[in-house]
CHARMM-style PDB file with segment names, atoms N, HN, CA, C and O in Angstrom:
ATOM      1  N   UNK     1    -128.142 -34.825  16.033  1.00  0.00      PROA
ATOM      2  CA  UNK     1    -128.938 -33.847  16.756  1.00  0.00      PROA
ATOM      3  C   UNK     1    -128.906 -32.543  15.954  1.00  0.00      PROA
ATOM      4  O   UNK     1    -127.891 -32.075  15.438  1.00  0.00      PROA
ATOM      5  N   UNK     2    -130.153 -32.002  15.908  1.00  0.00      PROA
ATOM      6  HN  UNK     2    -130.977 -32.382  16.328  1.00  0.00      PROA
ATOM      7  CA  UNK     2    -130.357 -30.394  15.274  1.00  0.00      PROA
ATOM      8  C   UNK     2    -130.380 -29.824  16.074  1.00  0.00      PROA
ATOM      9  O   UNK     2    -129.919 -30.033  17.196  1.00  0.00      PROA
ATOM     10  N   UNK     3    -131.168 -28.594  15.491  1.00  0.00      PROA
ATOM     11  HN  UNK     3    -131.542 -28.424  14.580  1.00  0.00      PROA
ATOM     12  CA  UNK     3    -130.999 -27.465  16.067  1.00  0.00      PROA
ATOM     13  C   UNK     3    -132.469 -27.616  16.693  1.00  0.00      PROA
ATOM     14  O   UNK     3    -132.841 -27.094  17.744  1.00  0.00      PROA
ATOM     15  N   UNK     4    -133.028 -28.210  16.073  1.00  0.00      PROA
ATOM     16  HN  UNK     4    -132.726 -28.634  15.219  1.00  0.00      PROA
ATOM     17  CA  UNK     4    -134.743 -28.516  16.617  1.00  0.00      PROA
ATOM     18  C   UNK     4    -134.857 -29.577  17.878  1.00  0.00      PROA
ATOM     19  O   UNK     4    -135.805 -29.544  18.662  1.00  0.00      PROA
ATOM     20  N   UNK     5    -133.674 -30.606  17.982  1.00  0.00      PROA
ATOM     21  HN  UNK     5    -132.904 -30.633  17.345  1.00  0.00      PROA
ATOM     22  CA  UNK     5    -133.777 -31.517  19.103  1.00  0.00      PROA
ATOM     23  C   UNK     5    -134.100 -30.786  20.377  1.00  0.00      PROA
ATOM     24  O   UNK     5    -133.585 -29.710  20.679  1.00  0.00      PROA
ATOM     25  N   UNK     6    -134.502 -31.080  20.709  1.00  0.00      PROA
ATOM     26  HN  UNK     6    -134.921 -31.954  20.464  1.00  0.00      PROA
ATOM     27  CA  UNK     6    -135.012 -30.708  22.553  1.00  0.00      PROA
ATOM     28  C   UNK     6    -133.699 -31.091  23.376  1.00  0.00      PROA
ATOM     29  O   UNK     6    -132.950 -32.050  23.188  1.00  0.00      PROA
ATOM     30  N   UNK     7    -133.617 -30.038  24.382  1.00  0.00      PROA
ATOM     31  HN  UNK     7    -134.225 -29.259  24.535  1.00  0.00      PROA
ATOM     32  CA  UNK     7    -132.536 -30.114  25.173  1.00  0.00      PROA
ATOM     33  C   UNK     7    -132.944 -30.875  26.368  1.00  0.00      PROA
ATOM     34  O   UNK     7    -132.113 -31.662  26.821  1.00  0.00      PROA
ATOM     35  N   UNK     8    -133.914 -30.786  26.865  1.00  0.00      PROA
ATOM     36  HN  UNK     8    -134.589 -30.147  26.497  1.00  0.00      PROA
ATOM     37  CA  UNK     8    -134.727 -31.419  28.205  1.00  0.00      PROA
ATOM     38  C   UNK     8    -135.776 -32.084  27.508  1.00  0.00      PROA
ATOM     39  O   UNK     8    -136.689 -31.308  27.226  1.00  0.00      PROA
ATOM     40  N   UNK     9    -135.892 -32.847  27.265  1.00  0.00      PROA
ATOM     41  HN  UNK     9    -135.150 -33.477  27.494  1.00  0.00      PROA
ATOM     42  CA  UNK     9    -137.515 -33.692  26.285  1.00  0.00      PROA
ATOM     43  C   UNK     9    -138.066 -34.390  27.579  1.00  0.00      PROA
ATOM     44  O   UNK     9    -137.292 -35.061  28.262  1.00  0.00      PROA
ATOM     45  N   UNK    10    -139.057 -34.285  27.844  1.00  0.00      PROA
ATOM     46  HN  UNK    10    -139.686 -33.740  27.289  1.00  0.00      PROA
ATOM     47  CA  UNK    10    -139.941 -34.493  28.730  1.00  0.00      PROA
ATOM     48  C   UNK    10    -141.332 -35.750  27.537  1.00  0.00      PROA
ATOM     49  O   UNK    10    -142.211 -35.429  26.737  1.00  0.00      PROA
ATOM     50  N   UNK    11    -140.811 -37.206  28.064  1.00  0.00      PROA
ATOM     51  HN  UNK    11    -140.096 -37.467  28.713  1.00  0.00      PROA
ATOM     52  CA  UNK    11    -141.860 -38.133  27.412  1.00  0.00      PROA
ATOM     53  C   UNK    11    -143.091 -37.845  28.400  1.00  0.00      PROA
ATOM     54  O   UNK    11    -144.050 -38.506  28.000  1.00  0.00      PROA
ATOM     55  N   UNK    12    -143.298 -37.373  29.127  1.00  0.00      PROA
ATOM     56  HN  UNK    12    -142.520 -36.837  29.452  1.00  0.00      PROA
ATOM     57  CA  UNK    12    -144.989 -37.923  29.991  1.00  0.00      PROA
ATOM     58  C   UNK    12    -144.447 -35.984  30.878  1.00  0.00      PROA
ATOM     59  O   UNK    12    -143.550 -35.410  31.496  1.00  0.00      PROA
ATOM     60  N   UNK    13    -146.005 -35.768  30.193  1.00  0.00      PROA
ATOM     61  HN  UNK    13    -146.734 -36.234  29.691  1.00  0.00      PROA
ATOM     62  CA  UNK    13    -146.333 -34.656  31.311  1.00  0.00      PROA
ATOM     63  C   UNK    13    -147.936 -34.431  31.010  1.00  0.00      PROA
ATOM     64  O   UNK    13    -148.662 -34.805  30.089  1.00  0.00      PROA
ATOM     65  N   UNK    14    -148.146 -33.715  32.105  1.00  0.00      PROA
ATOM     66  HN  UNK    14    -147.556 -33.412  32.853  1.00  0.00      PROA
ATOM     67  CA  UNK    14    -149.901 -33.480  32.627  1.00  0.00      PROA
ATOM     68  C   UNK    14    -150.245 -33.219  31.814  1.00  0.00      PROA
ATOM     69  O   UNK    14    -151.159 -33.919  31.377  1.00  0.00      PROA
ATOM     70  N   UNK    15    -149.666 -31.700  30.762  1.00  0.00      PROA
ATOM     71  HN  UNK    15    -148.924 -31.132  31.117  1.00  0.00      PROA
ATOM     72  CA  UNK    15    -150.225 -31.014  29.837  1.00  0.00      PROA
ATOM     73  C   UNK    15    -150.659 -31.424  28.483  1.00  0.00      PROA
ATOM     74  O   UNK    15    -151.542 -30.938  27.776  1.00  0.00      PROA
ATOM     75  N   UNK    16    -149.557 -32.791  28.185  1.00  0.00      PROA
ATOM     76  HN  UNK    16    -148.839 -33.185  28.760  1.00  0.00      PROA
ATOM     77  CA  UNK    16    -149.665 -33.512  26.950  1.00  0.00      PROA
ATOM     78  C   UNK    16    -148.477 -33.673  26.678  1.00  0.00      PROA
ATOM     79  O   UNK    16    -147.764 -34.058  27.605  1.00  0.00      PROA
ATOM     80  N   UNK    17    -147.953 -33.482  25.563  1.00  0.00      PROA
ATOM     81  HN  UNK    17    -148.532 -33.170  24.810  1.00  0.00      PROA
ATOM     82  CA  UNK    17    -146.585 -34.285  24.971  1.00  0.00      PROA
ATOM     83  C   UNK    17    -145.956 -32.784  24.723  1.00  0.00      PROA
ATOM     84  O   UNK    17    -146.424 -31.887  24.022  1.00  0.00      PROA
ATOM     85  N   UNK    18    -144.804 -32.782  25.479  1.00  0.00      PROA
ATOM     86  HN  UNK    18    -144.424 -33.510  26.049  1.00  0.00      PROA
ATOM     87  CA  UNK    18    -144.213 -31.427  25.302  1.00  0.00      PROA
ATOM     88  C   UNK    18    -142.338 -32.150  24.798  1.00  0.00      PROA
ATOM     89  O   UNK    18    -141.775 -33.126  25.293  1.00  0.00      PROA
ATOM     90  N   UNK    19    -141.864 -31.286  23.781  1.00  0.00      PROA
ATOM     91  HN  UNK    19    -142.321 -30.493  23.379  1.00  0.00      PROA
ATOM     92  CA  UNK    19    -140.339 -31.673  23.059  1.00  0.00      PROA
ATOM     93  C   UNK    19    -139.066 -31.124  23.695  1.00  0.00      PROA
ATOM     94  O   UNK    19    -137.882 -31.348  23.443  1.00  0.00      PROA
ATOM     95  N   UNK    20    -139.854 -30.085  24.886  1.00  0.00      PROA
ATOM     96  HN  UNK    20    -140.816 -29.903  25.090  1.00  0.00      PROA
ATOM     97  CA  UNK    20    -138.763 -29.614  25.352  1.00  0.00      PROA
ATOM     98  C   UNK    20    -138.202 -28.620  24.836  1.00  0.00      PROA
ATOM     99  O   UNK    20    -138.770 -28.424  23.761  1.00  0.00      PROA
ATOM    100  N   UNK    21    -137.202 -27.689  25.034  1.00  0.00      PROA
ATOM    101  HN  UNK    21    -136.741 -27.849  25.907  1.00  0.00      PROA
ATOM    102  CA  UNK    21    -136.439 -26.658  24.681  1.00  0.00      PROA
ATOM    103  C   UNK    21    -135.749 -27.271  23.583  1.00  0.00      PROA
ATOM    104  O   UNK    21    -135.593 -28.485  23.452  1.00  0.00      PROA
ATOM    105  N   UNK    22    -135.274 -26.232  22.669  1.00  0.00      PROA
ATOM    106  HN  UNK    22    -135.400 -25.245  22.775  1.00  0.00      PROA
ATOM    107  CA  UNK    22    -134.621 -26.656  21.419  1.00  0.00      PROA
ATOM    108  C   UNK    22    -132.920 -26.228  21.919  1.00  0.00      PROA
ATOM    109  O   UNK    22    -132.639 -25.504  22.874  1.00  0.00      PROA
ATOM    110  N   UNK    23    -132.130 -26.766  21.166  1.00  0.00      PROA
ATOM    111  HN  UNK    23    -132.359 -27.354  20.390  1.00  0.00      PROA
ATOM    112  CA  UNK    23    -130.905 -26.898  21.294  1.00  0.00      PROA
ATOM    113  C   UNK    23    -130.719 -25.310  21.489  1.00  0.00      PROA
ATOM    114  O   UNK    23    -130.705 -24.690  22.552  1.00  0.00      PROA
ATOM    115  N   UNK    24    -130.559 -24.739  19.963  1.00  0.00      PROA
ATOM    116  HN  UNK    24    -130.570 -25.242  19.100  1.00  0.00      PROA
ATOM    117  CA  UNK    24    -130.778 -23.017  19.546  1.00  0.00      PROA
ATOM    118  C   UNK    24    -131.389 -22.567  20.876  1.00  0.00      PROA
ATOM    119  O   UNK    24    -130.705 -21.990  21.721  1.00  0.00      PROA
ATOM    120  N   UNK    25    -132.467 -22.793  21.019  1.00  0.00      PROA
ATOM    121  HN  UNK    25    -133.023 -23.261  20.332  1.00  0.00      PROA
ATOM    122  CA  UNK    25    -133.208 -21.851  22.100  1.00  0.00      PROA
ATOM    123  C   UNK    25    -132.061 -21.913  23.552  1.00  0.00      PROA
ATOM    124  O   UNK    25    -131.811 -20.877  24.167  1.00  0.00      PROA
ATOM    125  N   UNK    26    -131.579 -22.973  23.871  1.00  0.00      PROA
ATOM    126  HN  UNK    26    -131.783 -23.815  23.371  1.00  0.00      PROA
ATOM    127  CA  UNK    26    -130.826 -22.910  24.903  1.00  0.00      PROA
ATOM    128  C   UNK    26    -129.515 -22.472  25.125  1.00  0.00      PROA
ATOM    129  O   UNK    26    -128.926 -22.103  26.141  1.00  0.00      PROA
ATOM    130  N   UNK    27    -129.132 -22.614  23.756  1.00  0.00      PROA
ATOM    131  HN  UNK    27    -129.610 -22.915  22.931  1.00  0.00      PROA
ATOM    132  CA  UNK    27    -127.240 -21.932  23.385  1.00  0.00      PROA
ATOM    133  C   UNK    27    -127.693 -20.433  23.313  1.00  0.00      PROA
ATOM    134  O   UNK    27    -126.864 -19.673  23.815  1.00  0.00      PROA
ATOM    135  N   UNK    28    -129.136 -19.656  22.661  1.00  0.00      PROA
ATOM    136  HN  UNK    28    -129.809 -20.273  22.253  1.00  0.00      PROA
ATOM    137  CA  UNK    28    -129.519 -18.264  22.839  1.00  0.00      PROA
ATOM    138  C   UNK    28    -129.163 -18.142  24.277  1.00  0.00      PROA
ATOM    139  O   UNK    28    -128.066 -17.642  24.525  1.00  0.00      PROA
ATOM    140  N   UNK    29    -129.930 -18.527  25.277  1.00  0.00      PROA
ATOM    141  HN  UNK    29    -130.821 -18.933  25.075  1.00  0.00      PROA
ATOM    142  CA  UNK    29    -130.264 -18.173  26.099  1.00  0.00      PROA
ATOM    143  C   UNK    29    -129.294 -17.844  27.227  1.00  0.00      PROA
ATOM    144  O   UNK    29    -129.350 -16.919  28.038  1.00  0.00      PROA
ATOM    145  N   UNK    30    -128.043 -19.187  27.039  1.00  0.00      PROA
ATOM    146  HN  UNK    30    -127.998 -19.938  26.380  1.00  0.00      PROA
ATOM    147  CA  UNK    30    -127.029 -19.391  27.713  1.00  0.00      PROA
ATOM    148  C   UNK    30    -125.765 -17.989  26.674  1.00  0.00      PROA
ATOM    149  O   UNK    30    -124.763 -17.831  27.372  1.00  0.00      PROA
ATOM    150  N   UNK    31    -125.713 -17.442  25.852  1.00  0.00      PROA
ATOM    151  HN  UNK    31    -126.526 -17.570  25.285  1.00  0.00      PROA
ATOM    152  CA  UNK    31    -125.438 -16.263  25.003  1.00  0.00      PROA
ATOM    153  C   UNK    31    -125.893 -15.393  25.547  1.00  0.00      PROA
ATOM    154  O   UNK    31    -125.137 -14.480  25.879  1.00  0.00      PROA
ATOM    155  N   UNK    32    -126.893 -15.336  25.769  1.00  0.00      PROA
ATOM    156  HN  UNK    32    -127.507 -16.077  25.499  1.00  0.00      PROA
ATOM    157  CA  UNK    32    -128.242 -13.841  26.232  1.00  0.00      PROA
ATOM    158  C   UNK    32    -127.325 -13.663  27.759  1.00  0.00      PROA
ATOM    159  O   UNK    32    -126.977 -12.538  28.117  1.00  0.00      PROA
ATOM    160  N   UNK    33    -127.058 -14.649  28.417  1.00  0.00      PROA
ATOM    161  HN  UNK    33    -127.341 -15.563  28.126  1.00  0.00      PROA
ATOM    162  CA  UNK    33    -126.778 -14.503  29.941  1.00  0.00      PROA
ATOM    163  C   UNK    33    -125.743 -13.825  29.843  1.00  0.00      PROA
ATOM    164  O   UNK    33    -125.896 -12.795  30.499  1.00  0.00      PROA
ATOM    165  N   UNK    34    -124.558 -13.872  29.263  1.00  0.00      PROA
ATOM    166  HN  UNK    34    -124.433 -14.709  28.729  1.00  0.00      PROA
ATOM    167  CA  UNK    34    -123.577 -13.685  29.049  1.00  0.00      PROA
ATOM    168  C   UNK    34    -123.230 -12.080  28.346  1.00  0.00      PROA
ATOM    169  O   UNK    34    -122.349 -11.274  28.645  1.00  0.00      PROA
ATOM    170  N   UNK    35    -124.354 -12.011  27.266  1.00  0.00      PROA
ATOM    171  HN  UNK    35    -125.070 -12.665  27.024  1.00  0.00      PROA
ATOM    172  CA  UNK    35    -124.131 -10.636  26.962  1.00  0.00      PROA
ATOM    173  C   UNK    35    -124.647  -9.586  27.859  1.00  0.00      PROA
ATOM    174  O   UNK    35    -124.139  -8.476  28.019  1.00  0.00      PROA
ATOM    175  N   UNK    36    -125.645 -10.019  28.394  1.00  0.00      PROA
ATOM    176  HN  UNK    36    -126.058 -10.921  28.264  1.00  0.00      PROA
ATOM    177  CA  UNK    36    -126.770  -9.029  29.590  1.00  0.00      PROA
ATOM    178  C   UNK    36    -125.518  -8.849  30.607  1.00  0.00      PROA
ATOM    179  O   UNK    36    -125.397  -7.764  31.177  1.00  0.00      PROA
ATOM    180  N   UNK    37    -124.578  -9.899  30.849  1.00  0.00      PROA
ATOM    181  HN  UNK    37    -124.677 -10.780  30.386  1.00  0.00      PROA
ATOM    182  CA  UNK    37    -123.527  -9.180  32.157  1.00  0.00      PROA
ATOM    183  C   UNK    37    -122.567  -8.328  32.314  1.00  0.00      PROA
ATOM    184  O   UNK    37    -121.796  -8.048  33.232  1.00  0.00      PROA
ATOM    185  N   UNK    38    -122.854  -7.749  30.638  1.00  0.00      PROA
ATOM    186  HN  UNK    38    -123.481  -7.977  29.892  1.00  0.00      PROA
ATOM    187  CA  UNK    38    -121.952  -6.514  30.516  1.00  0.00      PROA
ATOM    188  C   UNK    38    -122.319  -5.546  31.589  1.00  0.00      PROA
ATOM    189  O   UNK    38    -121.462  -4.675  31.739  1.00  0.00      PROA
ATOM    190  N   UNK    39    -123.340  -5.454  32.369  1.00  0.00      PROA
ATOM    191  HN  UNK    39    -124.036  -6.161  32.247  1.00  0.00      PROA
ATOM    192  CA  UNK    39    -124.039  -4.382  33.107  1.00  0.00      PROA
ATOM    193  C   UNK    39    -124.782  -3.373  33.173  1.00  0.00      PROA
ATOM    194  O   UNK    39    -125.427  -3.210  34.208  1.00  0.00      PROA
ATOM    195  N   UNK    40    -124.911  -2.305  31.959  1.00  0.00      PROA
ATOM    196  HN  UNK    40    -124.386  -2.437  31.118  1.00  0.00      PROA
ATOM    197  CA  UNK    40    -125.377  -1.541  31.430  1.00  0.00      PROA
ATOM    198  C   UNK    40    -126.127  -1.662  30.292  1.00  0.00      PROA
ATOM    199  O   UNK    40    -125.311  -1.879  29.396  1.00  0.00      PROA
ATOM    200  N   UNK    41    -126.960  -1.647  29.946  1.00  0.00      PROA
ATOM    201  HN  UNK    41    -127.623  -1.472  30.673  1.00  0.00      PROA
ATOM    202  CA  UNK    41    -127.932  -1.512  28.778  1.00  0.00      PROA
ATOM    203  C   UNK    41    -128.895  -0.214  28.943  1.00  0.00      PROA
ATOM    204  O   UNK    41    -128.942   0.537  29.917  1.00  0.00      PROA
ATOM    205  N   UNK    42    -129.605  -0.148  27.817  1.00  0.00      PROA
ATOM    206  HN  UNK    42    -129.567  -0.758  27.026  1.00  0.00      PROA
ATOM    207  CA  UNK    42    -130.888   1.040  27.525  1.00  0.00      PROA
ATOM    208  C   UNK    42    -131.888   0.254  27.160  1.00  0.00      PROA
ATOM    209  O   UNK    42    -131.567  -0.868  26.767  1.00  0.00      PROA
ATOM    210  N   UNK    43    -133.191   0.576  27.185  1.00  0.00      PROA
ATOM    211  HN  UNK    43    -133.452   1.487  27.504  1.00  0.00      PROA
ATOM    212  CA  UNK    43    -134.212  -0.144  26.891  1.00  0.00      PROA
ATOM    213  C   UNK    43    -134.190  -0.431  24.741  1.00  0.00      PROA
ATOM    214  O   UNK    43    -134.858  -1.181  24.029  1.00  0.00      PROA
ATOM    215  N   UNK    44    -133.489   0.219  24.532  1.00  0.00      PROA
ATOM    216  HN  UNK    44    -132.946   0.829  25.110  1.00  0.00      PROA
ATOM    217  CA  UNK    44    -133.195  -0.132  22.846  1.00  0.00      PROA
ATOM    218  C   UNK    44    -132.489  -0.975  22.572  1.00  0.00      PROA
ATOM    219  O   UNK    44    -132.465  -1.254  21.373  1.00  0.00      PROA
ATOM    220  N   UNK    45    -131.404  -1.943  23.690  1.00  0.00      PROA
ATOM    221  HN  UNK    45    -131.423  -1.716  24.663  1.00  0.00      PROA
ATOM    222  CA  UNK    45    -130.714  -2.810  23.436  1.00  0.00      PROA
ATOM    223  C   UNK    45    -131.148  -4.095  23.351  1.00  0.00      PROA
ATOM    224  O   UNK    45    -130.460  -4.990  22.862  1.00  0.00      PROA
ATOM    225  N   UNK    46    -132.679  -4.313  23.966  1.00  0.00      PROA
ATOM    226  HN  UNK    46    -133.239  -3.585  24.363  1.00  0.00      PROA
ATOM    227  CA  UNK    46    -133.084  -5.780  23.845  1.00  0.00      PROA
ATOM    228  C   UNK    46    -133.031  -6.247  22.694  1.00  0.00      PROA
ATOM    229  O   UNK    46    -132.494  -7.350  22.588  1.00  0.00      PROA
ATOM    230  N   UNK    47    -133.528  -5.620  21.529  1.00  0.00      PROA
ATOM    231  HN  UNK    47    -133.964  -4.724  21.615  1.00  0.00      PROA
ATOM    232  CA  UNK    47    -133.741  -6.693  20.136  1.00  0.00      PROA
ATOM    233  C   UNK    47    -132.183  -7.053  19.494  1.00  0.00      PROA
ATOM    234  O   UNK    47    -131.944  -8.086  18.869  1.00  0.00      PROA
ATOM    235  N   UNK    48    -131.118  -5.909  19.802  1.00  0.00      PROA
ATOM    236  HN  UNK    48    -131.311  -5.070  20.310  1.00  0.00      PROA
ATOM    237  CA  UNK    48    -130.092  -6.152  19.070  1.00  0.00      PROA
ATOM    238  C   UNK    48    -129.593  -7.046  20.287  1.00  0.00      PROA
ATOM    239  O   UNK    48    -128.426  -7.361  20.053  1.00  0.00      PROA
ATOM    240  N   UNK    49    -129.902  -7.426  21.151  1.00  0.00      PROA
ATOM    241  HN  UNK    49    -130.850  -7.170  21.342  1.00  0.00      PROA
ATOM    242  CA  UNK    49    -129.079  -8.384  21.970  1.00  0.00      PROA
ATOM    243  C   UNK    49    -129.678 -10.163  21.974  1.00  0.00      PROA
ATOM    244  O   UNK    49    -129.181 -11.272  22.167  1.00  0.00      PROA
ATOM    245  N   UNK    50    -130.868  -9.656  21.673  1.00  0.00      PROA
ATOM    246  HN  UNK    50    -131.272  -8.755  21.516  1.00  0.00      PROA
ATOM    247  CA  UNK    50    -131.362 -11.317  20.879  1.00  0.00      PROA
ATOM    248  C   UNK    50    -130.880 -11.492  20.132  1.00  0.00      PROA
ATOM    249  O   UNK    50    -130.325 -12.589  20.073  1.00  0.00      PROA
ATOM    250  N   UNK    51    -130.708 -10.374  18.815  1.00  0.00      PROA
ATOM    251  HN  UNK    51    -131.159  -9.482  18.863  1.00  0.00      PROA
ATOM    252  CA  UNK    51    -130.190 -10.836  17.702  1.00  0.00      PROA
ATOM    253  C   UNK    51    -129.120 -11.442  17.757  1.00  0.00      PROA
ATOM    254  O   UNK    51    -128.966 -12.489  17.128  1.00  0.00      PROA
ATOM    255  N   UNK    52    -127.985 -10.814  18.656  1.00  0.00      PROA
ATOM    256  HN  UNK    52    -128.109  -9.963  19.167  1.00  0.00      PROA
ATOM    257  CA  UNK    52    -126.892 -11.453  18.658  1.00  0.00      PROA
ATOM    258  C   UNK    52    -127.306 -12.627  19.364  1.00  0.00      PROA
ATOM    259  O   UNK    52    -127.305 -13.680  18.726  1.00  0.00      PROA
ATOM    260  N   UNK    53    -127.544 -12.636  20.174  1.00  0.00      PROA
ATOM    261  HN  UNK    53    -127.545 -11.781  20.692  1.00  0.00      PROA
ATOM    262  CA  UNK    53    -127.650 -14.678  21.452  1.00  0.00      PROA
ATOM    263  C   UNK    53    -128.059 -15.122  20.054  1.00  0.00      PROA
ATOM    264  O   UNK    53    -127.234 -15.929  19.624  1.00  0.00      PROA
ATOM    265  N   UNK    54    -128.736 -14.953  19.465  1.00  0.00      PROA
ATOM    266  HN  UNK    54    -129.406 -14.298  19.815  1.00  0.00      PROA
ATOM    267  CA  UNK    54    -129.576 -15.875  18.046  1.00  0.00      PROA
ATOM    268  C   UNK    54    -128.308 -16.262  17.167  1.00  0.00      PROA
ATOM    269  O   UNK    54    -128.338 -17.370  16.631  1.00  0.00      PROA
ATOM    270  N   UNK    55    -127.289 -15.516  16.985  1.00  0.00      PROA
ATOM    271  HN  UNK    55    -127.265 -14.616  17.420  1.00  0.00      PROA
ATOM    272  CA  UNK    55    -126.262 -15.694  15.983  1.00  0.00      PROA
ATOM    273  C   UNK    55    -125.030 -16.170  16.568  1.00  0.00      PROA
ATOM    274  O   UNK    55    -124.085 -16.451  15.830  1.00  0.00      PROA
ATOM    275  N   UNK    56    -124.946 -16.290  17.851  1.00  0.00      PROA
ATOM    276  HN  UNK    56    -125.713 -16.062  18.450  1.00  0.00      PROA
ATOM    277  CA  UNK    56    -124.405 -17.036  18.841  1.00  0.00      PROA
ATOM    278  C   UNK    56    -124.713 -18.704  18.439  1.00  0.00      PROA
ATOM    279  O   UNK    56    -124.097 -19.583  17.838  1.00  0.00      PROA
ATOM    280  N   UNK    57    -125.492 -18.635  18.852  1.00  0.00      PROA
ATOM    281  HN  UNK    57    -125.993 -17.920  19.341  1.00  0.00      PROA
ATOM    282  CA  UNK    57    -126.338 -19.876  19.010  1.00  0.00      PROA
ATOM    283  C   UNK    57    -125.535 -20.929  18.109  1.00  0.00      PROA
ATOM    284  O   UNK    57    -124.712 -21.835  18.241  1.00  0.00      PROA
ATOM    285  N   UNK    58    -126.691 -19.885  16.537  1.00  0.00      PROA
ATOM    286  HN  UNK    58    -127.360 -19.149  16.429  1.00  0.00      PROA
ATOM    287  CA  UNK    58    -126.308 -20.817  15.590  1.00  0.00      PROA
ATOM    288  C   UNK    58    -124.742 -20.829  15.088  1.00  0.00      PROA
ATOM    289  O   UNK    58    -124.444 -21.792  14.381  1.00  0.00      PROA
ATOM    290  N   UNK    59    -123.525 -19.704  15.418  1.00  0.00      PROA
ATOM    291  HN  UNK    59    -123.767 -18.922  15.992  1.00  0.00      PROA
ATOM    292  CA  UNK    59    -122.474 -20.508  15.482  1.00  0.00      PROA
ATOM    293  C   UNK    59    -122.361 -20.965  16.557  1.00  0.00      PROA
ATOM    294  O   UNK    59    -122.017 -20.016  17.261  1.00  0.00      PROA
ATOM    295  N   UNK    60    -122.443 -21.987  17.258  1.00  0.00      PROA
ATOM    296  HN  UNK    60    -122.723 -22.758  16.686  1.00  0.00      PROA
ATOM    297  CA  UNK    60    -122.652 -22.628  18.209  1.00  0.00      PROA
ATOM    298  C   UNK    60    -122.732 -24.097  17.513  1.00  0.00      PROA
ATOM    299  O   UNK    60    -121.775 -24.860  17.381  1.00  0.00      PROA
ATOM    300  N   UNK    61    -124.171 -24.352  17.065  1.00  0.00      PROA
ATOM    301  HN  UNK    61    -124.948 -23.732  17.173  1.00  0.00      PROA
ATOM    302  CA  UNK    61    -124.480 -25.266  16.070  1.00  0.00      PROA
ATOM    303  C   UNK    61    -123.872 -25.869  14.994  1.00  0.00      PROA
ATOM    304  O   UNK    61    -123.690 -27.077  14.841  1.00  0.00      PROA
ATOM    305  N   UNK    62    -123.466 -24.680  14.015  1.00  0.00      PROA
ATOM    306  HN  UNK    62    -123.614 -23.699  14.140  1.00  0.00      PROA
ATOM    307  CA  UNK    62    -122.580 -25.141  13.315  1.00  0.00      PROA
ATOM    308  C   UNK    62    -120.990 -25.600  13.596  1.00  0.00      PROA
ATOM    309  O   UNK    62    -120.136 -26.136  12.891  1.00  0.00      PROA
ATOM    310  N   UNK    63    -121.020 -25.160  14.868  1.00  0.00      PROA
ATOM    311  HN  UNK    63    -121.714 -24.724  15.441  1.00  0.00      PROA
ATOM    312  CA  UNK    63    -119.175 -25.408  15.184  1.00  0.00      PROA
ATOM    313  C   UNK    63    -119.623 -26.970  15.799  1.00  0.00      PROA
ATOM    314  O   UNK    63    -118.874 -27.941  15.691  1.00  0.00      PROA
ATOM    315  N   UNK    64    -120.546 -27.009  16.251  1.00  0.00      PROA
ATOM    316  HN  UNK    64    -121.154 -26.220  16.339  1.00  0.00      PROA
ATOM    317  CA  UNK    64    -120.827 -29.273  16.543  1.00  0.00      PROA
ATOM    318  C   UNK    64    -120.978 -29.554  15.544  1.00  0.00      PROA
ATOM    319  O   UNK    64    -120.291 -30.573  15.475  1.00  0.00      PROA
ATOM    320  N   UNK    65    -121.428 -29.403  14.555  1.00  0.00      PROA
ATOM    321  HN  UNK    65    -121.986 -28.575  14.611  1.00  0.00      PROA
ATOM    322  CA  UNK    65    -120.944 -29.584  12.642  1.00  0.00      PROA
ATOM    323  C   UNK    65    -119.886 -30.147  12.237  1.00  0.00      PROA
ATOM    324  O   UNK    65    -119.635 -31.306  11.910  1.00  0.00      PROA
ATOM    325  N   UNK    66    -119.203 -29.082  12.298  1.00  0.00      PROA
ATOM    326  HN  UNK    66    -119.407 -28.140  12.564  1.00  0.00      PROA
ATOM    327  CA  UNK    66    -117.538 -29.064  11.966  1.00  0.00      PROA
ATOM    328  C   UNK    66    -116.862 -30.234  12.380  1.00  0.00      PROA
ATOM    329  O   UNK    66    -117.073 -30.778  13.464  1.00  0.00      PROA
ATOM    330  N   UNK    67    -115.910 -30.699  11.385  1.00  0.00      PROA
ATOM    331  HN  UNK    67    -115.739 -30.257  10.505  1.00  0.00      PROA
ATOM    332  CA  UNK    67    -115.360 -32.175  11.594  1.00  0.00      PROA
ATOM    333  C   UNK    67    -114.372 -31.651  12.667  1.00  0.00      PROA
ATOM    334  O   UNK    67    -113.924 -30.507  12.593  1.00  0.00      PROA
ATOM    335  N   UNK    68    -114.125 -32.281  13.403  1.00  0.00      PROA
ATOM    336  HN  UNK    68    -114.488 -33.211  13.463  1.00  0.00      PROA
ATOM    337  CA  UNK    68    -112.986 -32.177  14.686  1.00  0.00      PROA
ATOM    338  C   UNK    68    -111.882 -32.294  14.238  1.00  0.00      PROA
ATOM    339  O   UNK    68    -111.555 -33.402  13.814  1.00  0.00      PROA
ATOM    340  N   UNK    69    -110.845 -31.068  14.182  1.00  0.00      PROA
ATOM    341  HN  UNK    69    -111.112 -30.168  14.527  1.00  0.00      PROA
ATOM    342  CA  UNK    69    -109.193 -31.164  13.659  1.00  0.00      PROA
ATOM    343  C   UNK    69    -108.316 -31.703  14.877  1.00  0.00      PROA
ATOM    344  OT1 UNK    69    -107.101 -31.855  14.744  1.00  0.00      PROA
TER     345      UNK     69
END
C-alpha cells in the first residue's frame, strides 16, 4: 500500500468510479485534528498548519516502511 491507495475505495457509485481518499490525505487530516486542538489560532496559521498535517502524514508513511525492530 502507498501513499496513493485509497483509504475507503468505493467499487460502484452513482457518480462513476471514485478511489476514495488517499492514505496521506487521511493521516493529514487525522494530524490537522490534532494540531487545530491546541485551541487558539490566527487566521495566518492555516497554511503553516497544513504544512505540518502534510509532514505528519508522510512521516506517518514512511514509519509503515520501516522494517519492524
Amino acid at each position: 500500500m502507498d501513499k496513493s491507495t485509497p483509504v475507503f475505495p468505493q467499487s460502484l457509485s452513482p457518480e462513476g468510479p471514485f478511489g476514495g481518499m488517499s492514505l496521506r490525505d487521511w493521516f493529514a487530516g487525522q494530524a490537522l485534528a490534532g494540531i487545530m486542538n491546541r485551541g487558539t489560532f490566527g487566521p495566518g496559521d492555516a497554511s503553516g498548519f497544513a504544512h505540518c498535517a502534510y509532514l505528519i502524514a508522510d512521516a506517518m508513511l514512511a514509519a509503515r516502511e520501516a522494517p519492524n525492530d
